[in-house]
N, C-alpha and C positions, 0 to 999 in steps of 0.2 A: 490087336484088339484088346478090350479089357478096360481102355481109358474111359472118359466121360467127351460125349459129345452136351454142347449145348442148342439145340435149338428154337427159331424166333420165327413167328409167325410173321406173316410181310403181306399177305393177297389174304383176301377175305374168303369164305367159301360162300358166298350168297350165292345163288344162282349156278350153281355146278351140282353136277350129281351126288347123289347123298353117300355115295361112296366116298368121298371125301373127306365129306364133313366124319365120316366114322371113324376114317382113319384118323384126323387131325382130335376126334376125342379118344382114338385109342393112346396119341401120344400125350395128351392132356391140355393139348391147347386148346385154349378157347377164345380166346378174346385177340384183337391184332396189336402186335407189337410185345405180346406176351411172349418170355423165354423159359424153357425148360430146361431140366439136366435130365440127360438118365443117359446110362452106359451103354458103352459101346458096343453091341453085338450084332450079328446074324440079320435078327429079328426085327432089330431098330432099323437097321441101315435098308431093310427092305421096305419097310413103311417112309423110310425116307425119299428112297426112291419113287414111290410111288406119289409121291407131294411135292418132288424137288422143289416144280415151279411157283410152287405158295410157302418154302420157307428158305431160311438162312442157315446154314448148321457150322458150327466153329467146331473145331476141334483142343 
């Protein structure tokens, strides 16, 4: 760990619980097809988890 992942918003959160939608603005995404950086940890990879099915993540 320690690199930079980047992540890319792919599924929209219209109509899913708003758990989602918080998570997807804890990671900064907003809008679809928007891609983010932010580093590699813990913390990230668990909210990633938790969204797998709505984003793309590169390493």
């Amino acid at each position: 760990m320690g690199g930079e992942l980047r992540i890319t918003l792919k599924k929209s959160a219209i109509g899913r619980d708003k758990y989602f939608s918080k998570v997807l603005c804890g990671l900064g995404l907003r809008r679809l097809n928007q891609t983010v950086t932010r580093r590699d940890c813990p913390e990230i990879r668990g909210m990633i988890n938790k969204i797998s099915h709505m984003v793309v993540v590169e390493e």
